[in-house]
C-alpha positions as CSV (number, residue, x, y, z in Angstrom):
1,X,65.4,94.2,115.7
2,X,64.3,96.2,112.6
3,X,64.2,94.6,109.0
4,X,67.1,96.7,107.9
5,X,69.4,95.0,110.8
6,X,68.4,91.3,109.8
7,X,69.2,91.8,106.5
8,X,72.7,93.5,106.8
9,X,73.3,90.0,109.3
10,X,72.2,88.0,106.3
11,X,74.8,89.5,104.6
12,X,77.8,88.1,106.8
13,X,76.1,84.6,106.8
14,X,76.5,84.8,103.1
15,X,79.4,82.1,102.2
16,X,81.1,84.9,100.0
17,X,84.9,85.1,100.3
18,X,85.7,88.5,98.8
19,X,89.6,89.0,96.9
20,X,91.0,91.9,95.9
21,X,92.4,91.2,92.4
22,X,95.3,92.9,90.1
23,X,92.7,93.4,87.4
24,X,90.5,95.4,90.2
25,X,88.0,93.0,90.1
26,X,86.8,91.3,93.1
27,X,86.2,87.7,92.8
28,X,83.7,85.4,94.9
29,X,83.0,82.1,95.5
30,X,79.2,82.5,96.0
31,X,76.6,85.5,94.9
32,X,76.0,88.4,96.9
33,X,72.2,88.8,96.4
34,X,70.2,92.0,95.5
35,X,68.1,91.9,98.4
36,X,71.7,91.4,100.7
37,X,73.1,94.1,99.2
38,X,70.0,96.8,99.5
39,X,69.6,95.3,103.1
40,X,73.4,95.8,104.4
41,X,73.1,99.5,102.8
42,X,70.1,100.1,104.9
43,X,71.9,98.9,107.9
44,X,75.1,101.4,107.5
45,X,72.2,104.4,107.6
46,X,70.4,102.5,110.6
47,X,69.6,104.7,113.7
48,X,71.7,102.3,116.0
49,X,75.9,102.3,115.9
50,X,75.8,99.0,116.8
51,X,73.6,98.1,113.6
52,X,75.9,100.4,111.6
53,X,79.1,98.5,112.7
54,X,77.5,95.1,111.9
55,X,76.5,96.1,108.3
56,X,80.3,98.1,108.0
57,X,81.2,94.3,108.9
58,X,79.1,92.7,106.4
59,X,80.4,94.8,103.7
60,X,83.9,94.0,104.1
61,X,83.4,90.4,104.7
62,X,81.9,90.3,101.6
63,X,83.0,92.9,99.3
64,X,81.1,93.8,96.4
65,X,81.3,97.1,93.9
66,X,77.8,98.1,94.9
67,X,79.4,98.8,98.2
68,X,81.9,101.6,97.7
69,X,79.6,104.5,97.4
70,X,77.2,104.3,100.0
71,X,80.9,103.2,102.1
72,X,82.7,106.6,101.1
73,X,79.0,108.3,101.9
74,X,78.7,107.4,105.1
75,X,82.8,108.0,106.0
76,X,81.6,111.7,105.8
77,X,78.8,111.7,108.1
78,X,79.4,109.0,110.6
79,X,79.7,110.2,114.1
80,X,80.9,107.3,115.7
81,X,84.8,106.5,116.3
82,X,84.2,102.9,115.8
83,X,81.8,102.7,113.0
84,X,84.1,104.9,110.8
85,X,87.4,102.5,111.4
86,X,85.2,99.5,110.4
87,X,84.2,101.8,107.2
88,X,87.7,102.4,106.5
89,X,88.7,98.7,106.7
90,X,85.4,97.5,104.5
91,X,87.4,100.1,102.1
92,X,90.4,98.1,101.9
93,X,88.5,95.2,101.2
94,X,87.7,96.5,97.8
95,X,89.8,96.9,94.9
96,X,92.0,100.1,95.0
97,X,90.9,100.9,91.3
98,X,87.6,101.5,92.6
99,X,88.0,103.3,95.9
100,X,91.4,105.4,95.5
101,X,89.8,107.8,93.2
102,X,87.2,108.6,95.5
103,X,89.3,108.8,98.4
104,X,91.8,111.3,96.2
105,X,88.5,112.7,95.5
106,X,87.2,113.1,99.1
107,X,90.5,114.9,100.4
108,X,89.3,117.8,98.7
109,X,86.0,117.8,100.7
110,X,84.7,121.2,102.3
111,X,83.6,118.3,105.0
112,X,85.9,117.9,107.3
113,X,85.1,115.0,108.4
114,X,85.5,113.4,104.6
115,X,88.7,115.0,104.4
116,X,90.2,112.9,107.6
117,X,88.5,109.9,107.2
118,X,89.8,110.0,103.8
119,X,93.4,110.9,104.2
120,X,93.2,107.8,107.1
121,X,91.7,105.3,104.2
122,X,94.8,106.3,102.1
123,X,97.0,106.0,104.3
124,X,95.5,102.0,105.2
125,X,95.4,101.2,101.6
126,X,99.3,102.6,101.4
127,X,99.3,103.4,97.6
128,X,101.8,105.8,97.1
129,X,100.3,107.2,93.7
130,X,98.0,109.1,96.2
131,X,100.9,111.0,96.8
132,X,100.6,114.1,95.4
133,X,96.8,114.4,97.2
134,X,98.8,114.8,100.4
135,X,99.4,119.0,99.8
136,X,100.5,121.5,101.9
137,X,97.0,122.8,102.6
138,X,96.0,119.7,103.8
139,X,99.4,118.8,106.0
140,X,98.7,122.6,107.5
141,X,95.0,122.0,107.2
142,X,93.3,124.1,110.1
143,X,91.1,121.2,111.6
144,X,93.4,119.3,114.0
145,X,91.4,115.8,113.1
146,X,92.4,116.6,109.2
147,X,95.7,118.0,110.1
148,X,96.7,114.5,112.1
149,X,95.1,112.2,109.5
150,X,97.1,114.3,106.9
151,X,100.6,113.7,108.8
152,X,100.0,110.0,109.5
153,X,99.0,109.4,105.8
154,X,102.2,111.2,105.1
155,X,104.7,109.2,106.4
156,X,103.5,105.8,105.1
157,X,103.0,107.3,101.6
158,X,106.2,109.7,101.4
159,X,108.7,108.7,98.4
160,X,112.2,107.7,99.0
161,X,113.9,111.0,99.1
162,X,111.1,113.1,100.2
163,X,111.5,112.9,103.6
164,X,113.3,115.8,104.3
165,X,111.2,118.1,102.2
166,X,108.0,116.4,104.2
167,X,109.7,117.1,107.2
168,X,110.7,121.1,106.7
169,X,106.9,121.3,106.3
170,X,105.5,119.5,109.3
171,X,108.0,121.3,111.7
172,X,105.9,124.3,110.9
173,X,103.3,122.7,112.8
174,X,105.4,122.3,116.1
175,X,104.2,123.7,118.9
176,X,100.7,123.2,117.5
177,X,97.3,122.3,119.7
178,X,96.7,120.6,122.9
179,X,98.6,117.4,124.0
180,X,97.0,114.9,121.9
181,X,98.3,116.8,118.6
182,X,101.1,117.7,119.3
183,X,102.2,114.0,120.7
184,X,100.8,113.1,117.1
185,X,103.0,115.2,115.2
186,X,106.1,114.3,117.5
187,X,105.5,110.4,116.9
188,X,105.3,111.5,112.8
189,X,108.4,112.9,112.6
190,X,109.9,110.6,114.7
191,X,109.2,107.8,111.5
192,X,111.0,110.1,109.9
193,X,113.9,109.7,111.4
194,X,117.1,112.0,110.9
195,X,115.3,113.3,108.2
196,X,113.9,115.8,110.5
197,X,117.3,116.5,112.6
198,X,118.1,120.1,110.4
199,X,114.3,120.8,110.8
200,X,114.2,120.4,114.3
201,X,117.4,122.5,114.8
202,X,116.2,125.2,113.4
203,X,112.7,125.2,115.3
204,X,114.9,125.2,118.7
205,X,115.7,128.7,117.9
206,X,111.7,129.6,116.8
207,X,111.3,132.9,118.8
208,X,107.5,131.1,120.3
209,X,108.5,129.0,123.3
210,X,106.1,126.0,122.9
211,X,107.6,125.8,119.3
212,X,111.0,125.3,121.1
213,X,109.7,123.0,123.7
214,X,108.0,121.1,121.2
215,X,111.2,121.0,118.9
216,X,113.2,119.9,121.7
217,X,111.0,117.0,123.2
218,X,110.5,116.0,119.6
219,X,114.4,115.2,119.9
220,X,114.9,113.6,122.6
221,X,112.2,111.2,121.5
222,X,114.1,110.7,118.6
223,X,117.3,110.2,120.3
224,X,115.5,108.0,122.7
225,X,112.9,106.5,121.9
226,X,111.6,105.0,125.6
227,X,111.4,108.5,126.7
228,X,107.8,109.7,127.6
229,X,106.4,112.0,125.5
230,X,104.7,113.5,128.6
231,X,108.3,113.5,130.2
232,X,109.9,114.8,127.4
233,X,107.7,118.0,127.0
234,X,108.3,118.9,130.5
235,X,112.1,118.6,130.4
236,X,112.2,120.4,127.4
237,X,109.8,123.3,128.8
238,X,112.3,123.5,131.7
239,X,114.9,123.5,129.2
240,X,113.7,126.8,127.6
241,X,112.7,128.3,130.7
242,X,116.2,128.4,131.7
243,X,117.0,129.8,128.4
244,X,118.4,127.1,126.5
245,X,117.7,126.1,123.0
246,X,119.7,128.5,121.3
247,X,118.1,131.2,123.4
248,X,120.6,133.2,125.4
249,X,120.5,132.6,129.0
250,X,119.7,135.4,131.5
């Protein structure tokens, strides 16, 4: 085991219990040591995931300010699933003063992997001061990973009384992508609720047929929510097919 992985485990057998406080401060009940601290940062650049994960671990467990950059760092560059989620949830762990202007800052990445990863952070820490971060550009953003992490992060931060005007612009992206993102979208509007109903309407008429399928099984999720997506699609291809959706018939 290399030094860089013993240290990051000495951080989790630290007897620190990290709280998120109003003033943004994070308060412990024992002292997070220099040598911890340059030890677990080593570990979240270690060569092996599973080291990674452990120091992501250690960091949240005990969070400390020294944390957040190297944290917001390495949810740009991470290439595993699993590493990332634990970096997202050692986020949470540490004050929102500190780590919602670098997430509002990371959105705007040329990366696009720091884009997603930060629209996902935001939309686990659920501050809805972030907003006005969630653009347009971002909720239409031409990577499919930035365009999901964009919707979901939407729906939990949406205003009372935005929903319709978040929904008109995520029905332009019906129809969009393979399976997985369009079942993504579908599941999104769906939290919306009848917010999306005129939306939906008026993408049944969309003149692209997987716009209209997508509308259509979107719907009938809505209406029913037990329904399989998978299920749904299919029915509403057959749908359109036959000319339905405000299509005229042959």
């Amino acid at each position: 085991m290399t030094r860089s992985s013993l240290l990051a485990e000495e951080v989790v057998s630290v007897t620190v219990t990290g709280q998120v406080q109003d003033t943004g401060q994070v308060q412990h009940t024992g002292q997070v040591e220099d040598t911890d601290v340059a030890g677990a940062l080593r570990g979240l650049e270690d060569g092996s995931s599973s080291v990674r994960l452990r120091a992501a671990l250690a960091v949240g467990t005990a969070p400390d300010p020294r944390f957040v950059g190297k944290l917001v760092e390495r949810c740009a560059v991470e290439p595993e699933f699993f590493v990332r989620d634990m970096l997202t949830w050692a986020l949470t762990r540490h004050p929102v003063s500190m780590t919602l202007p670098e997430m509002l800052r990371e959105v705007r990445s040329e990366r696009a992997q720091a884009r997603s990863q930060a629209l996902h952070t935001l939309s686990k820490i659920g501050d809805r001061r972030a907003w006005p971060a969630i653009t347009g550009t971002l909720l239409t953003d031409a990577d499919d990973d930035v365009a999901r992490s964009a919707w979901r992060a939407a729906v939990v931060l949406v205003p009372d009384g935005e929903e319709s005007a978040l929904a008109a612009v995520l029905a332009t992206q019906l129809g969009r992508g393979e399976r997985e993102t369009r079942l993504s979208l579908s599941r999104v509007l769906v939290e919306l609720g009848e917010a999306i109903v005129p939306a939906l309407h008026d993408a049944a008429s969309h003149p692209d047929p997987d716009v209209r399928a997508h509308a259509l099984a979107t719907e009938r999720l809505l209406r029913d929510p037990d329904t399989g997506f998978g299920y749904a699609i299919e029915e509403a291809k057959r749908v359109v097919a036959l000319g339905g959706a405000g299509q005229e018939g042959p």
